[in-house]
Every structure is written in C-alpha cells, then in structure tokens.
PDB file of N, H, CA, C and O in Angstrom:
ATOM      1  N   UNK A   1     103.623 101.866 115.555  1.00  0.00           N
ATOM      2  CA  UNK A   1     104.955 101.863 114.965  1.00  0.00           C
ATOM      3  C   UNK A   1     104.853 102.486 113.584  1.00  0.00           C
ATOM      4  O   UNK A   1     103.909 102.039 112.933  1.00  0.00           O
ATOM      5  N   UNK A   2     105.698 103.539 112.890  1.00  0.00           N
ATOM      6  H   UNK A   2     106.464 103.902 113.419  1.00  0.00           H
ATOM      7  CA  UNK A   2     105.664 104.082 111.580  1.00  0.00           C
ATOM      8  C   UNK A   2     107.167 104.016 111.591  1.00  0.00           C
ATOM      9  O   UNK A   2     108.028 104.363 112.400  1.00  0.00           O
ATOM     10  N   UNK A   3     107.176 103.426 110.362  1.00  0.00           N
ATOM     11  H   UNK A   3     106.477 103.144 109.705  1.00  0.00           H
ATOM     12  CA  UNK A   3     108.594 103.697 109.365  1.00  0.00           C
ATOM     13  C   UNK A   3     108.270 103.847 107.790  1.00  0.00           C
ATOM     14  O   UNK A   3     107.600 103.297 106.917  1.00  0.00           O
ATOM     15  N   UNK A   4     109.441 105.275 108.018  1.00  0.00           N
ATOM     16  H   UNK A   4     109.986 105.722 108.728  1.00  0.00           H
ATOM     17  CA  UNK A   4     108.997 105.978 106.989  1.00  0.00           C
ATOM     18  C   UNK A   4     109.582 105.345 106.074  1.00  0.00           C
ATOM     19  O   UNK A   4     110.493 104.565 106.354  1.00  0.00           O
ATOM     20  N   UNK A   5     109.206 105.538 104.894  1.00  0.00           N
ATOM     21  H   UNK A   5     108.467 106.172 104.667  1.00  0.00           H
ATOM     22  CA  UNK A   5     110.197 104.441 103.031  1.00  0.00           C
ATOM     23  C   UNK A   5     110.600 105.582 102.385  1.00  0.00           C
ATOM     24  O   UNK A   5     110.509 105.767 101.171  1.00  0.00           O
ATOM     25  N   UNK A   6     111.197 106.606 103.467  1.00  0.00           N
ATOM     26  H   UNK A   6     111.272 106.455 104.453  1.00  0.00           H
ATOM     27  CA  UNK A   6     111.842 107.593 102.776  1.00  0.00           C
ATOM     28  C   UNK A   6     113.290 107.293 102.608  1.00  0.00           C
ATOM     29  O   UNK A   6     113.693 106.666 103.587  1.00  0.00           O
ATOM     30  N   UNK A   7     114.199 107.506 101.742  1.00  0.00           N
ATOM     31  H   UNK A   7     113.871 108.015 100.947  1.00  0.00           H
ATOM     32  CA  UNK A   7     115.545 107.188 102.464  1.00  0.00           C
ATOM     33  C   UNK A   7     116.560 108.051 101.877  1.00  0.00           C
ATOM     34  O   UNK A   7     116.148 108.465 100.793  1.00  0.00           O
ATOM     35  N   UNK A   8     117.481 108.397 102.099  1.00  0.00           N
ATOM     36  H   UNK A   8     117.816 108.061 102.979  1.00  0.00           H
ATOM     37  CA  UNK A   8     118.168 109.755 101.313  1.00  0.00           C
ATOM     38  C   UNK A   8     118.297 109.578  99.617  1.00  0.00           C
ATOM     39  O   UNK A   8     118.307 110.398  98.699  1.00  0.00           O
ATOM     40  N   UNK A   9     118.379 108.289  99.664  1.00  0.00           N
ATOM     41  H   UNK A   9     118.372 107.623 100.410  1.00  0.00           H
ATOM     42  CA  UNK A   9     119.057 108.047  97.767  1.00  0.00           C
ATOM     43  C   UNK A   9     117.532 107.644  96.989  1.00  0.00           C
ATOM     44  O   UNK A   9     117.090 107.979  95.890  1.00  0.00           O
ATOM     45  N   UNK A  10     117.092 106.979  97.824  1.00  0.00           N
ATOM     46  H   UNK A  10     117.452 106.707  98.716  1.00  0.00           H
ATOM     47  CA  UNK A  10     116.066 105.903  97.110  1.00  0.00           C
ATOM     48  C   UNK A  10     114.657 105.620  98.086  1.00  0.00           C
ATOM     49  O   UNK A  10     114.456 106.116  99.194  1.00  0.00           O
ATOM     50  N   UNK A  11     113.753 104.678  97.341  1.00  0.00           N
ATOM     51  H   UNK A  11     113.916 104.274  96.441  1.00  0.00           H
ATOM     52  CA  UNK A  11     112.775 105.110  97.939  1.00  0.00           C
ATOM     53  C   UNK A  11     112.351 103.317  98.189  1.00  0.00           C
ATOM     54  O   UNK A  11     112.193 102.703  97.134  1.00  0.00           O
ATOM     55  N   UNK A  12     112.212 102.684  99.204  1.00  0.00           N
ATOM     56  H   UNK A  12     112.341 103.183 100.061  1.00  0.00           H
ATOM     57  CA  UNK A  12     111.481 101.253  99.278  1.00  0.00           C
ATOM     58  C   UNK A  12     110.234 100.611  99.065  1.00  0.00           C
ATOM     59  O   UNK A  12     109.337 100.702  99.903  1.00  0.00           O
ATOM     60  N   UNK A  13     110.098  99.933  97.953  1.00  0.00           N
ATOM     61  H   UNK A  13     110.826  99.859  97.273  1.00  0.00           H
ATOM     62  CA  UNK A  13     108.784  99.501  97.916  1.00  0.00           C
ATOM     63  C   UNK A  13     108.339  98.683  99.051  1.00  0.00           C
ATOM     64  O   UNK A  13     108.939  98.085  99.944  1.00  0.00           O
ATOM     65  N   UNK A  14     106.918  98.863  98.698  1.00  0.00           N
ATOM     66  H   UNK A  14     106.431  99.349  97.973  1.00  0.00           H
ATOM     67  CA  UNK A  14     106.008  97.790  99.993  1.00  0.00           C
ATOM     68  C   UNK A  14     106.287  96.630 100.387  1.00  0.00           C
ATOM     69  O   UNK A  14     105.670  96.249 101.382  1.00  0.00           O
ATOM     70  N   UNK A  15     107.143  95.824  99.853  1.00  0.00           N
ATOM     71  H   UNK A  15     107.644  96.133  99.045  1.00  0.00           H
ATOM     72  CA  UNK A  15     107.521  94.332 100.067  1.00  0.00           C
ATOM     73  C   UNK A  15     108.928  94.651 101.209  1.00  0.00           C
ATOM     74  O   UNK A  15     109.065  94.386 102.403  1.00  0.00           O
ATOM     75  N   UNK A  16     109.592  95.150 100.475  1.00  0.00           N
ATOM     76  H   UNK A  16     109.480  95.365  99.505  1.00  0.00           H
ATOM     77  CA  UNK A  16     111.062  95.988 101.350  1.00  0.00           C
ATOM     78  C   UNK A  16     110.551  95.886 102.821  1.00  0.00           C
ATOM     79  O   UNK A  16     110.876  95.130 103.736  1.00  0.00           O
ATOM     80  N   UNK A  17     109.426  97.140 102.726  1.00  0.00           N
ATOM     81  H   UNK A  17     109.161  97.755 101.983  1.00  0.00           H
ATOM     82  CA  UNK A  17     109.395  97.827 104.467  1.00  0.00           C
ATOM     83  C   UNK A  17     108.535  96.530 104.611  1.00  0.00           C
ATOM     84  O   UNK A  17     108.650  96.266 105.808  1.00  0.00           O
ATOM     85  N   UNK A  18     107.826  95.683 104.111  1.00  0.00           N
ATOM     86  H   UNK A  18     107.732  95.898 103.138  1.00  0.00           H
ATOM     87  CA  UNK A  18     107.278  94.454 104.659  1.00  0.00           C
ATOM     88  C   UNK A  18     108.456  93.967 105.820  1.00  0.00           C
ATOM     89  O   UNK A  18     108.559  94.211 107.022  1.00  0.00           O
ATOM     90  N   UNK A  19     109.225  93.224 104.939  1.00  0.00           N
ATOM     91  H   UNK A  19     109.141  93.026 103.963  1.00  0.00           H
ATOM     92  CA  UNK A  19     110.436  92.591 105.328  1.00  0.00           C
ATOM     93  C   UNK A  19     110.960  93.504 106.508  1.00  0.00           C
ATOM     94  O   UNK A  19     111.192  93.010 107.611  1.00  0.00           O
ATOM     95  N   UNK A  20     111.072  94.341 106.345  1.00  0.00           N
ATOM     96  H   UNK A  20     110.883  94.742 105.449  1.00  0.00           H
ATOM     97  CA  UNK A  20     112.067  95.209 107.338  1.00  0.00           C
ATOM     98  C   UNK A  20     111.072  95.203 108.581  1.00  0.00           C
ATOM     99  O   UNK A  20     111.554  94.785 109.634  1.00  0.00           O
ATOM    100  N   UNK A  21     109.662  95.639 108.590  1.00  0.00           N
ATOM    101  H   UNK A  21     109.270  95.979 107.735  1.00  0.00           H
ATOM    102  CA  UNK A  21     108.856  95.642 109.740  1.00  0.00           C
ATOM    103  C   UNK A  21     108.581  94.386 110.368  1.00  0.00           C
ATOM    104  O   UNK A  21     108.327  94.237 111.564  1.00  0.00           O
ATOM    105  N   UNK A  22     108.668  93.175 109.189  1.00  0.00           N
ATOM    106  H   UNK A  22     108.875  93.296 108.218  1.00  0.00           H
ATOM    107  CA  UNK A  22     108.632  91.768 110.141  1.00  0.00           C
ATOM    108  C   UNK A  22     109.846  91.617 110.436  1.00  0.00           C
ATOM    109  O   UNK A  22     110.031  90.438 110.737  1.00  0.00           O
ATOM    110  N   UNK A  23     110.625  92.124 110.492  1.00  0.00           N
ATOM    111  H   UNK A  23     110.475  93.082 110.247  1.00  0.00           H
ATOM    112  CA  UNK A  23     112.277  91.571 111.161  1.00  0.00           C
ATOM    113  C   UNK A  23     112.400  92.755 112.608  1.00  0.00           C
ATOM    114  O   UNK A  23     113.083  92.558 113.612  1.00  0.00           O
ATOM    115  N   UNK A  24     111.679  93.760 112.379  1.00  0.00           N
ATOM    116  H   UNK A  24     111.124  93.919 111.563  1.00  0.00           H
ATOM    117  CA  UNK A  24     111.716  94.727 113.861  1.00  0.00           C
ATOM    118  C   UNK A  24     110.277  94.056 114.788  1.00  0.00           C
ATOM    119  O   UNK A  24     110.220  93.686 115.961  1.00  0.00           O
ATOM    120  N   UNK A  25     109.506  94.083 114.011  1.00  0.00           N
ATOM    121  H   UNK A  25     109.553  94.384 113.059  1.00  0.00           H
ATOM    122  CA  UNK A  25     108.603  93.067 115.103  1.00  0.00           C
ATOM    123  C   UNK A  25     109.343  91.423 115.786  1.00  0.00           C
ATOM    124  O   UNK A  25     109.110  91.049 116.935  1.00  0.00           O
ATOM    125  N   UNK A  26     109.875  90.949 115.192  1.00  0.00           N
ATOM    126  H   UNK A  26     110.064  91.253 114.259  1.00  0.00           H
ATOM    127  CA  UNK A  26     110.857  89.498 115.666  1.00  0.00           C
ATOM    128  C   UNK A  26     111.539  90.216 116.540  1.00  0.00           C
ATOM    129  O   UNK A  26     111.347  89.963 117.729  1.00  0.00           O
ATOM    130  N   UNK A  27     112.419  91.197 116.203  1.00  0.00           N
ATOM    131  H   UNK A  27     112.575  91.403 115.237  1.00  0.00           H
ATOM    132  CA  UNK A  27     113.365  91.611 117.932  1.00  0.00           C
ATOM    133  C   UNK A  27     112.636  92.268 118.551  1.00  0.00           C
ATOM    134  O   UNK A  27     113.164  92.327 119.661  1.00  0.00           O
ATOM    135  N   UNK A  28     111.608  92.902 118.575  1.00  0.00           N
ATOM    136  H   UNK A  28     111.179  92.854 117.673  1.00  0.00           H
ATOM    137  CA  UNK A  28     111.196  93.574 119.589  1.00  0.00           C
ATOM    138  C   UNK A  28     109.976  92.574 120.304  1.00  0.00           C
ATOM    139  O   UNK A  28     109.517  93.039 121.347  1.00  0.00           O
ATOM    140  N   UNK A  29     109.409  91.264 119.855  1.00  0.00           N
ATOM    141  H   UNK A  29     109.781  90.886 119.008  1.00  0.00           H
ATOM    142  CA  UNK A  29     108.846  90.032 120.474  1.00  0.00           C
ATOM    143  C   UNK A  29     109.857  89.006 120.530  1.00  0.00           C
ATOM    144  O   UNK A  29     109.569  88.190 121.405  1.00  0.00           O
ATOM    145  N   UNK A  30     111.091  88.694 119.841  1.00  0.00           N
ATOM    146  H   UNK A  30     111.325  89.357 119.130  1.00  0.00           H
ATOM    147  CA  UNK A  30     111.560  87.738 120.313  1.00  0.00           C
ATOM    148  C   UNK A  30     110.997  86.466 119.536  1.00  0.00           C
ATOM    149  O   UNK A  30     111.532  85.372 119.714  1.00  0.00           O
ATOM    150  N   UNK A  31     109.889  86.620 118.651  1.00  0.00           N
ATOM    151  H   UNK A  31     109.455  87.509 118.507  1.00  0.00           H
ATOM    152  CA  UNK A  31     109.346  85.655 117.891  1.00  0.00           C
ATOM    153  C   UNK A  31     108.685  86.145 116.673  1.00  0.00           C
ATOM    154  O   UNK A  31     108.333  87.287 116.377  1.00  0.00           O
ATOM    155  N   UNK A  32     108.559  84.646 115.805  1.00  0.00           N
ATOM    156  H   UNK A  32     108.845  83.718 116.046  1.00  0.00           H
ATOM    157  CA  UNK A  32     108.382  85.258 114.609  1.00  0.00           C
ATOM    158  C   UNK A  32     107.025  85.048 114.629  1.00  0.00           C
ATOM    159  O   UNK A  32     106.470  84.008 114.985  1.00  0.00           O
ATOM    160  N   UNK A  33     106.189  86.657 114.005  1.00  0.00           N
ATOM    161  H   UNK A  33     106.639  87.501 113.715  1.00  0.00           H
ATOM    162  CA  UNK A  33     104.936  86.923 113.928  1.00  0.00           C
ATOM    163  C   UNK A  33     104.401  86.614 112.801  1.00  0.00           C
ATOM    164  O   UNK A  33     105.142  86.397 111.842  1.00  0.00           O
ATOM    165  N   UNK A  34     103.209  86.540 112.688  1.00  0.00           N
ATOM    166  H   UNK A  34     102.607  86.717 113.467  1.00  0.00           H
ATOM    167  CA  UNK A  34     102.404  86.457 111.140  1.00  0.00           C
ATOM    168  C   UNK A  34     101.947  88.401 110.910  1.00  0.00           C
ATOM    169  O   UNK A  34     101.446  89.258 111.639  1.00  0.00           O
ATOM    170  N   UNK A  35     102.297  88.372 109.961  1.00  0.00           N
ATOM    171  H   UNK A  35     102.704  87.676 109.369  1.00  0.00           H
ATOM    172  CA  UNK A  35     102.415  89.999 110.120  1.00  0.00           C
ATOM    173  C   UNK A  35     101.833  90.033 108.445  1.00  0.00           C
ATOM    174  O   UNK A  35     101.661  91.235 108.237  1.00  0.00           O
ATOM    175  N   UNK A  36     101.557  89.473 107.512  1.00  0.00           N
ATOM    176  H   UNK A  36     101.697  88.498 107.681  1.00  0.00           H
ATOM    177  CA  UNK A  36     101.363  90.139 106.310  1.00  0.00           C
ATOM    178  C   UNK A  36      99.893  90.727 106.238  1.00  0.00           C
ATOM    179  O   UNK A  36      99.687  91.763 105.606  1.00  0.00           O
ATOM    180  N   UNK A  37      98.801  90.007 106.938  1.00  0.00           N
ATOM    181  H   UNK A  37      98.969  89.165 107.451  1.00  0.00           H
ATOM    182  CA  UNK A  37      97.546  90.639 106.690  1.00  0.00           C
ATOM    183  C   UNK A  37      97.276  92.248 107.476  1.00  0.00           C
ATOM    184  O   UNK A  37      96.338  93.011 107.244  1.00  0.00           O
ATOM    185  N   UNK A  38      98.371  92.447 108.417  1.00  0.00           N
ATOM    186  H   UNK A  38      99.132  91.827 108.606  1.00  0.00           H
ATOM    187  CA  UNK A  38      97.997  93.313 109.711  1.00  0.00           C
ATOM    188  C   UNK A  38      98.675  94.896 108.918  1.00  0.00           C
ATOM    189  O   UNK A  38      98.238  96.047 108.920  1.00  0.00           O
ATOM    190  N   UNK A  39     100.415  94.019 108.043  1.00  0.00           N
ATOM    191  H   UNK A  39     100.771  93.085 108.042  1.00  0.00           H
ATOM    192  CA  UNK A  39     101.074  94.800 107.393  1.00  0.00           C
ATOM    193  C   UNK A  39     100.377  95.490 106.143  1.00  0.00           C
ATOM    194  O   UNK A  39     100.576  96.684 105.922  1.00  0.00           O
ATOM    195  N   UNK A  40      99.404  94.577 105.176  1.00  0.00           N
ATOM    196  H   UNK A  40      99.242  93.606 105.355  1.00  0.00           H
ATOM    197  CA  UNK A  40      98.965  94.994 104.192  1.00  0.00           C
ATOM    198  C   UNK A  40      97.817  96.425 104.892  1.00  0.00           C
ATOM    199  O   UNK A  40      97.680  97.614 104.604  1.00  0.00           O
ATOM    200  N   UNK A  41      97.205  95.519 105.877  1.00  0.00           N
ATOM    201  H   UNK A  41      97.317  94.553 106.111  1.00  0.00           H
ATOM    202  CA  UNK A  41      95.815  96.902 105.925  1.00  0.00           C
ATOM    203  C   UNK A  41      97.176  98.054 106.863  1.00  0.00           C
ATOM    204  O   UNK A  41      96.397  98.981 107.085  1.00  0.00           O
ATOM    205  N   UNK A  42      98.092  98.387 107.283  1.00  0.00           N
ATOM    206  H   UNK A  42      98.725  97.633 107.102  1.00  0.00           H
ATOM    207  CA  UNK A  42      99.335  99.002 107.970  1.00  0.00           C
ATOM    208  C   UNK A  42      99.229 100.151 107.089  1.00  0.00           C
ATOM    209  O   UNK A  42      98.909 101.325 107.277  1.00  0.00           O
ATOM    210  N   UNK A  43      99.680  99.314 105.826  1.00  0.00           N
ATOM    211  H   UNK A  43      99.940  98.360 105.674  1.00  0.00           H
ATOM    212  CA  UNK A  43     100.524  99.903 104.527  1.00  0.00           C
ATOM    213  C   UNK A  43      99.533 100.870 103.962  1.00  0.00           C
ATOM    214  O   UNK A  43      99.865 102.045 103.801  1.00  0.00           O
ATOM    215  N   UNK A  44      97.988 100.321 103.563  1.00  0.00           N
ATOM    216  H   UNK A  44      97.719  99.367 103.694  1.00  0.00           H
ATOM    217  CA  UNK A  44      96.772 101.267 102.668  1.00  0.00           C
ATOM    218  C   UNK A  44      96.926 102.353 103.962  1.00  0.00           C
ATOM    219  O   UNK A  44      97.130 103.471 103.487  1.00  0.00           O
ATOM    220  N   UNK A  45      96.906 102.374 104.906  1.00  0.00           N
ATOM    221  H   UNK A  45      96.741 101.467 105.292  1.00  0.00           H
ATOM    222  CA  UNK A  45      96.844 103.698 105.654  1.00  0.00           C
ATOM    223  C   UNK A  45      97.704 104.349 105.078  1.00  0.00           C
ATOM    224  O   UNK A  45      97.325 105.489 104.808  1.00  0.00           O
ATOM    225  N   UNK A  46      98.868 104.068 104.723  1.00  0.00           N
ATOM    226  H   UNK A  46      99.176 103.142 104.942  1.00  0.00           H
ATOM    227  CA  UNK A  46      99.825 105.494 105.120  1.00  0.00           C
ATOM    228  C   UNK A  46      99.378 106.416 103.834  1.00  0.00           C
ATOM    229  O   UNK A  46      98.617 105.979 102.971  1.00  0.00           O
ATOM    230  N   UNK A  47      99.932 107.728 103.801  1.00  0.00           N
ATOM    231  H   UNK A  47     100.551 108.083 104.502  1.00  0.00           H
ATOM    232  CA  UNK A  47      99.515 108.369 102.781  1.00  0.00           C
ATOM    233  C   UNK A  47     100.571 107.832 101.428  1.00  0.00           C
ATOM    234  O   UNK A  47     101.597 107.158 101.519  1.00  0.00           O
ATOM    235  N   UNK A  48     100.107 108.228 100.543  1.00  0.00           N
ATOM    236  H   UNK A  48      99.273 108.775 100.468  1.00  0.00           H
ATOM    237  CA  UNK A  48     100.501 108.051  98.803  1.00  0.00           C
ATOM    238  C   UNK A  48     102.280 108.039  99.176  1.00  0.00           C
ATOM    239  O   UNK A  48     102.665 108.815 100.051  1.00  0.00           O
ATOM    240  N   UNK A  49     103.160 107.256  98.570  1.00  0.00           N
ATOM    241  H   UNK A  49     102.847 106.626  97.860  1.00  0.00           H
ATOM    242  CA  UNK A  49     104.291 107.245  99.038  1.00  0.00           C
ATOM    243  C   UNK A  49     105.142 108.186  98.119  1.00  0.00           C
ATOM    244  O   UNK A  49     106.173 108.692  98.561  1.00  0.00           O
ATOM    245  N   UNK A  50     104.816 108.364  97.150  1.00  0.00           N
ATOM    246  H   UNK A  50     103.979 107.953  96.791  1.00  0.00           H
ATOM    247  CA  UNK A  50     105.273 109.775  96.010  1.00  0.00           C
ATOM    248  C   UNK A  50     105.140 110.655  96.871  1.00  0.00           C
ATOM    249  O   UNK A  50     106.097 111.196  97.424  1.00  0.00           O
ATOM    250  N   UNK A  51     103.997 110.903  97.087  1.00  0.00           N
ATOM    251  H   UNK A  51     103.220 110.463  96.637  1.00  0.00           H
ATOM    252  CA  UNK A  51     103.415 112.133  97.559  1.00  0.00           C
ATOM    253  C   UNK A  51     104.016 113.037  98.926  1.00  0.00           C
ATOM    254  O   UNK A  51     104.249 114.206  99.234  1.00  0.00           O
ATOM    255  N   UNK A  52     104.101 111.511  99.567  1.00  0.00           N
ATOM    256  H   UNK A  52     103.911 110.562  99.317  1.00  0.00           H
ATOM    257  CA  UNK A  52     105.041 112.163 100.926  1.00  0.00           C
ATOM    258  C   UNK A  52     106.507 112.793 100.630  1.00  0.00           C
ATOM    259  O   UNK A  52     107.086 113.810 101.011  1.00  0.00           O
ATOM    260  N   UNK A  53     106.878 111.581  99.667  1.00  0.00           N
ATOM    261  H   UNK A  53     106.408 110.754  99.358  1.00  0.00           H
ATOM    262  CA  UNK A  53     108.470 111.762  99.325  1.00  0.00           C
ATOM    263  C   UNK A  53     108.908 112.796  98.560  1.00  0.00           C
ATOM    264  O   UNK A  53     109.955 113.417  98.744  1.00  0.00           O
ATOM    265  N   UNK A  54     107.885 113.035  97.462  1.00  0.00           N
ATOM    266  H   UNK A  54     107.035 112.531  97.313  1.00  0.00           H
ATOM    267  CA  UNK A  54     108.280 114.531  96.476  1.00  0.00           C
ATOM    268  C   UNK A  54     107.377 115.180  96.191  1.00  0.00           C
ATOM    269  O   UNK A  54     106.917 115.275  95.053  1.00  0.00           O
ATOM    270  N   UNK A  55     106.830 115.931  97.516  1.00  0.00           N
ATOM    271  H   UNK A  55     107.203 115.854  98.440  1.00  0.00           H
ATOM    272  CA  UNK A  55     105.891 116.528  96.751  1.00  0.00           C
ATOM    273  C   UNK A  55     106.339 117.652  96.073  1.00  0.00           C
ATOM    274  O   UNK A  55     107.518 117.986  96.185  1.00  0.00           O
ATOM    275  N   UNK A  56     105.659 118.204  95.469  1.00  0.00           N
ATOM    276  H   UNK A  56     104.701 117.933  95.377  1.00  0.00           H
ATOM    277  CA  UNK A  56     105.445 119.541  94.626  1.00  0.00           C
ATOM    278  C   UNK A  56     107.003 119.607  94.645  1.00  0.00           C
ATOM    279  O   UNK A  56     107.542 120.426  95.389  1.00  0.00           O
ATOM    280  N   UNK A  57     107.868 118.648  93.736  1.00  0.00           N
ATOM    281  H   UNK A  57     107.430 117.983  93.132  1.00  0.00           H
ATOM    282  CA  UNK A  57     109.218 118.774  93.502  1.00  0.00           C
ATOM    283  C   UNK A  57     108.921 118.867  91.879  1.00  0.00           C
ATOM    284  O   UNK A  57     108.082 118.339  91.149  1.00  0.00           O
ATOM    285  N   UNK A  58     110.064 119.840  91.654  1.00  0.00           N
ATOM    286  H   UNK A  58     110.745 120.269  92.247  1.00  0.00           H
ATOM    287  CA  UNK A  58     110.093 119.502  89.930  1.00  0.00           C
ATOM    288  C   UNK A  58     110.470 118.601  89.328  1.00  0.00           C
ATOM    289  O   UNK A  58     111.219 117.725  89.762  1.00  0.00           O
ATOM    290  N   UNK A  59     109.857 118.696  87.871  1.00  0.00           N
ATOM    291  H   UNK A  59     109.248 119.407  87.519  1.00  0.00           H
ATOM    292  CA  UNK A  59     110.084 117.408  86.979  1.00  0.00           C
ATOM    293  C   UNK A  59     112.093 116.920  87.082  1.00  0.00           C
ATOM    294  O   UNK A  59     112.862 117.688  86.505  1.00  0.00           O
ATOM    295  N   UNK A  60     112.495 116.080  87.581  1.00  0.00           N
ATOM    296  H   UNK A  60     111.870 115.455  88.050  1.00  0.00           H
ATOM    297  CA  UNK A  60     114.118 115.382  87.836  1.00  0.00           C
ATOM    298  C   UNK A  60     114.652 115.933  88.795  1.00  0.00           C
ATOM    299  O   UNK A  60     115.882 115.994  88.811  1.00  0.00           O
ATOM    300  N   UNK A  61     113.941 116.449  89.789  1.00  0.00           N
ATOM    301  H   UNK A  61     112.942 116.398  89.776  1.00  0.00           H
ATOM    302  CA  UNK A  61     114.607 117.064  91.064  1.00  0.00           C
ATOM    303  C   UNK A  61     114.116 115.967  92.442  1.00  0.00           C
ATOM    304  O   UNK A  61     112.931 115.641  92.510  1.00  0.00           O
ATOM    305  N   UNK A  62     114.755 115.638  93.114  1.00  0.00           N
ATOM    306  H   UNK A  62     115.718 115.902  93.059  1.00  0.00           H
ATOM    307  CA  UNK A  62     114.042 114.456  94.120  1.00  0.00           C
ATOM    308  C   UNK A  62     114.360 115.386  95.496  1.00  0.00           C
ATOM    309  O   UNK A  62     115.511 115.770  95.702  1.00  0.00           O
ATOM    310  N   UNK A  63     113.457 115.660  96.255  1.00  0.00           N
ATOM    311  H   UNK A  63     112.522 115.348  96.087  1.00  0.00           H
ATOM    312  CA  UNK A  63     113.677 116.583  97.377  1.00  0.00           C
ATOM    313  C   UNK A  63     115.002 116.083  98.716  1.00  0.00           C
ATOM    314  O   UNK A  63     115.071 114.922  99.118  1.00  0.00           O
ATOM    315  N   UNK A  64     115.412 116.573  98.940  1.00  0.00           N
ATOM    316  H   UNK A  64     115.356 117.516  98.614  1.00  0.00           H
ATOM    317  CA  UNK A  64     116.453 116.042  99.645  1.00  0.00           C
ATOM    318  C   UNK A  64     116.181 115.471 101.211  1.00  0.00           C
ATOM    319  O   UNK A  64     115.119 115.867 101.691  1.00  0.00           O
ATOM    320  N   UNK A  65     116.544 115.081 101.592  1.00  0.00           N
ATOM    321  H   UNK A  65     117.407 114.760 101.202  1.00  0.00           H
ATOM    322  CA  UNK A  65     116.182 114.177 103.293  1.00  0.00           C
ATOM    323  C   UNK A  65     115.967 115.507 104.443  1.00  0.00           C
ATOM    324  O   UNK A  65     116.586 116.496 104.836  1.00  0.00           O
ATOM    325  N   UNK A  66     114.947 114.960 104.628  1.00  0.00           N
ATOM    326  H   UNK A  66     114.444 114.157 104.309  1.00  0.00           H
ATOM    327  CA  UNK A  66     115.376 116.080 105.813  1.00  0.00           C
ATOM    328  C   UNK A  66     114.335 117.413 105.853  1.00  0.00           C
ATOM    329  O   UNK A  66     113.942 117.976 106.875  1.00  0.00           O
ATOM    330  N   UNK A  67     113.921 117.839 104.141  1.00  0.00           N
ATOM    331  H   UNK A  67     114.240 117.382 103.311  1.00  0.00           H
ATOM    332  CA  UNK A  67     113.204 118.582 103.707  1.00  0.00           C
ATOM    333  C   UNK A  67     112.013 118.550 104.689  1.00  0.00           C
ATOM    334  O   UNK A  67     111.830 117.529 105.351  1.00  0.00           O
ATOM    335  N   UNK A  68     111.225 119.571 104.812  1.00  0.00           N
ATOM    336  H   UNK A  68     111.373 120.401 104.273  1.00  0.00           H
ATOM    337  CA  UNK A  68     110.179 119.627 105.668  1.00  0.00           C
ATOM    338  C   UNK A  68     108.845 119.813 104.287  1.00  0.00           C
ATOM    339  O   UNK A  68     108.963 120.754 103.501  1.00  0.00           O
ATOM    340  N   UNK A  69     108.086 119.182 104.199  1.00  0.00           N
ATOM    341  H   UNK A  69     107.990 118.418 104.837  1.00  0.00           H
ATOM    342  CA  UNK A  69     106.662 119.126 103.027  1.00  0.00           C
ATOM    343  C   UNK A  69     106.367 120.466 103.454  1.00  0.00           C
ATOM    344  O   UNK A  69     106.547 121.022 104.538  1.00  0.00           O
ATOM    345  N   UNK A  70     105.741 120.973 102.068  1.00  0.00           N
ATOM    346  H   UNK A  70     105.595 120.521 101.188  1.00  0.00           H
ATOM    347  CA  UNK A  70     105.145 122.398 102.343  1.00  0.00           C
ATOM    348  C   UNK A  70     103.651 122.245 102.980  1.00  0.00           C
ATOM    349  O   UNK A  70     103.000 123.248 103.273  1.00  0.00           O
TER     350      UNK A  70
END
C-alpha cells in the first residue's frame, strides 16, 4: 500500500498519513490494527518527503499536483 503526502495545497506530516493509513487499514480489515511500529519502519522507506514534493523547484515556487519529477 503507498500513499502519497502529496496534496495540491499542502503537504502532511508523518503523524497525519499515520492516522490516515490506520483508518484505511480498519476498513479494509474491518478491525482495529496495531500499526505504529510496522508504520514507522513504512514511513523511513519512503524517499525524503521535500524531495519528492519539490524538487528542483525555486526558492517560493511549490510545484503544482500532477507535475511529473524531472
């Protein structure tokens, strides 16, 4: 499962998509999981979350949704 913490306006910290991934794991089991140790080592995988979101954007420019990374 990947969800991205990209979002058109703003960007979600790690606690956010915590929350949000233990509430899509509950409907998609039907029960509530223990999910923070599985979520934390989840989370160090993904790449740098700046990095995905703006890269090589200029200084007060935030790349727009949708943008494809160079």
């Amino acid at each position: 499962m990947h969800l991205s913490t990209c979002t058109t306006d703003t960007m979600m910290h790690s606690g956010m998509q915590e929350g949000r991934m233990t509430g899509l794991l509950r409907e998609l089991t039907g029960r509530v999981a223990r999910t923070n140790a599985a979520l934390a080592v989840y989370l160090r995988r993904q790449p740098d979350h700046a990095d995905r979101c703006h890269a090589q954007a200029p200084d007060g420019w935030a790349r727009p949704a949708g943008t494809p990374l160079p």
